[in-house]
Structure formats: C-alpha cells, structure tokens
C-alpha positions as MATLAB code, in Angstrom:
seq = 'XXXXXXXXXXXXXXXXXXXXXXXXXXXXXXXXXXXXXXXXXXXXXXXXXXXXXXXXXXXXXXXXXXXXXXXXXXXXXXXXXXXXXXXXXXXXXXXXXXXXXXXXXXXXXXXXXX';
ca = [
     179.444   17.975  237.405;
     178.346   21.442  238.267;
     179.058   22.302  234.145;
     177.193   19.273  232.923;
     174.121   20.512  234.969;
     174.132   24.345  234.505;
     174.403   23.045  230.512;
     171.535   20.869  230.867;
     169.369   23.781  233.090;
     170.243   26.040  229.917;
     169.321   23.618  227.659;
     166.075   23.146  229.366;
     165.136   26.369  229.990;
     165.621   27.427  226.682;
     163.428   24.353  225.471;
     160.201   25.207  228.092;
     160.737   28.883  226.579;
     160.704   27.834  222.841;
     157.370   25.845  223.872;
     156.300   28.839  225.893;
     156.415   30.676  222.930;
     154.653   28.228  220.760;
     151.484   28.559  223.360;
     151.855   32.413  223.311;
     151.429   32.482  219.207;
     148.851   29.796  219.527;
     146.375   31.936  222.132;
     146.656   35.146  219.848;
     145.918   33.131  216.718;
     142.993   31.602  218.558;
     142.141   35.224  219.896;
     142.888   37.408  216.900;
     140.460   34.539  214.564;
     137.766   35.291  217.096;
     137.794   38.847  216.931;
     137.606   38.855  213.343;
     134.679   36.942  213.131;
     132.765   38.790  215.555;
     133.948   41.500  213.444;
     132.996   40.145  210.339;
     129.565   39.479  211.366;
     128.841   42.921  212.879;
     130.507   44.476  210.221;
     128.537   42.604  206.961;
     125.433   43.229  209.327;
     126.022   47.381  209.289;
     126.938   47.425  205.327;
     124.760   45.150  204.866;
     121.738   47.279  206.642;
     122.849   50.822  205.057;
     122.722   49.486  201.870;
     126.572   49.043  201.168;
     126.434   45.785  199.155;
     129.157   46.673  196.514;
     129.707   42.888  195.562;
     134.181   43.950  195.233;
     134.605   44.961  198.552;
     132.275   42.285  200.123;
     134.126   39.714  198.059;
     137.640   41.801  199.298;
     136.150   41.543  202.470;
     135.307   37.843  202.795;
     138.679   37.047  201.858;
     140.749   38.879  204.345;
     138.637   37.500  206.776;
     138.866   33.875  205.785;
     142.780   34.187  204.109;
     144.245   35.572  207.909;
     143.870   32.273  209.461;
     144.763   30.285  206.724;
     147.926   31.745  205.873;
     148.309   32.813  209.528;
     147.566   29.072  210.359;
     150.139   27.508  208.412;
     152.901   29.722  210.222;
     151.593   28.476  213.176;
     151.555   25.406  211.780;
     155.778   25.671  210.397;
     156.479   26.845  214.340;
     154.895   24.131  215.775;
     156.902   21.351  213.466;
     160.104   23.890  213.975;
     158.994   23.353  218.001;
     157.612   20.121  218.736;
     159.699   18.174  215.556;
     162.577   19.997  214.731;
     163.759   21.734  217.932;
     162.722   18.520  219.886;
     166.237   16.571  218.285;
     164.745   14.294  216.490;
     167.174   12.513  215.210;
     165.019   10.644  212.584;
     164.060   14.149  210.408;
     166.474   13.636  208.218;
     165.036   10.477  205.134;
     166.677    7.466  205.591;
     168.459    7.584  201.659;
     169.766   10.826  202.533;
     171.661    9.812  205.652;
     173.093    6.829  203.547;
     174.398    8.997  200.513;
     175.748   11.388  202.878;
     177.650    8.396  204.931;
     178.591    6.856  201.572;
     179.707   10.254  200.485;
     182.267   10.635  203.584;
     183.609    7.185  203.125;
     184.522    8.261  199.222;
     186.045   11.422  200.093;
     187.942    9.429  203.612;
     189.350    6.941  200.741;
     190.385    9.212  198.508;
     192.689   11.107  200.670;
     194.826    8.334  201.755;
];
C-alpha cells in the first residue's frame, strides 16, 4: 500500500513539475516577446532619427523581430501538446485505423505461430 502510494506521489510530482515547466517557458516567451518590441521600437526610432535607413538591415531587422515568436511560439506550442496532450495519457492520441491494424497485425503474427 505504502509502494502503490510513494508510485503515485512520484508520478504526481513529476506531472505538477512537467506543467511547472510548461508555465516557466510560457512567462519567458511572454517576457522575452515584450522586450523585443520595446526594443524594436526604440531601436527603429534611433536609426531611424540618425539617418540609418539602409532598407537590408531594416528588412533583416523586422524579421528577427517578428520570426522569434513565431518560430519560438510553435515550440511552445509542441511543449504544450507534449504537456497537456501527450504527457497527460491520453489514451485516444493514437487514430482509431492505426490501433485496429496494429491489433489486426498481432492477431496475424499470434496465428501464425501456433
């Protein structure tokens, strides 16, 4: 009994810590896509103002700035499926015509070796 409830505390904990995590990469992706805005404003203002309009690295610029959370938001995106989906056990991921070939597939290979 004692086991069965130091495996469940385990399993737990390590659940609320993948979750924790989740939160942790959510707040600096929230904070980080801030920043660079602020930055990107201040920072187009100053070139801007001194006369550094070079249209390449203002196009190079704009890009980083708006490509960081895209591609950074679809990693956060991935953890939270891998989190809230995956990790979660749901047992329904799998496609319903997959689960049947693969039971179909053990019953052929049971047969065959009797």
């Amino acid at each position: 009994m004692k086991n069965q409830q130091s495996d469940l505390f385990i399993k737990a904990k390590k659940r609320v810590d993948s979750i924790k995590g989740f939160y942790k990469h959510l707040t600096a992706y929230i904070v980080v896509n801030i920043l660079l805005l602020i930055v990107k404003w201040r920072v187009l203002e100053i070139l801007l103002e001194n006369g550094n309009n070079e249209p390449g690295f203002l196009n190079w610029f704009e890009w980083n700035v708006i490509g960081t959370p895209i591609l950074w938001g679809i990693g956060l995106a991935c953890h939270a499926f891998y989190v809230f989906v995956y990790e979660s056990g749901a047992k329904s991921f799998k496609p319903n015509f997959l689960s049947e070939w693969e039971e179909r597939q053990i019953k052929k290979y049971m047969e065959e070796e009797q």
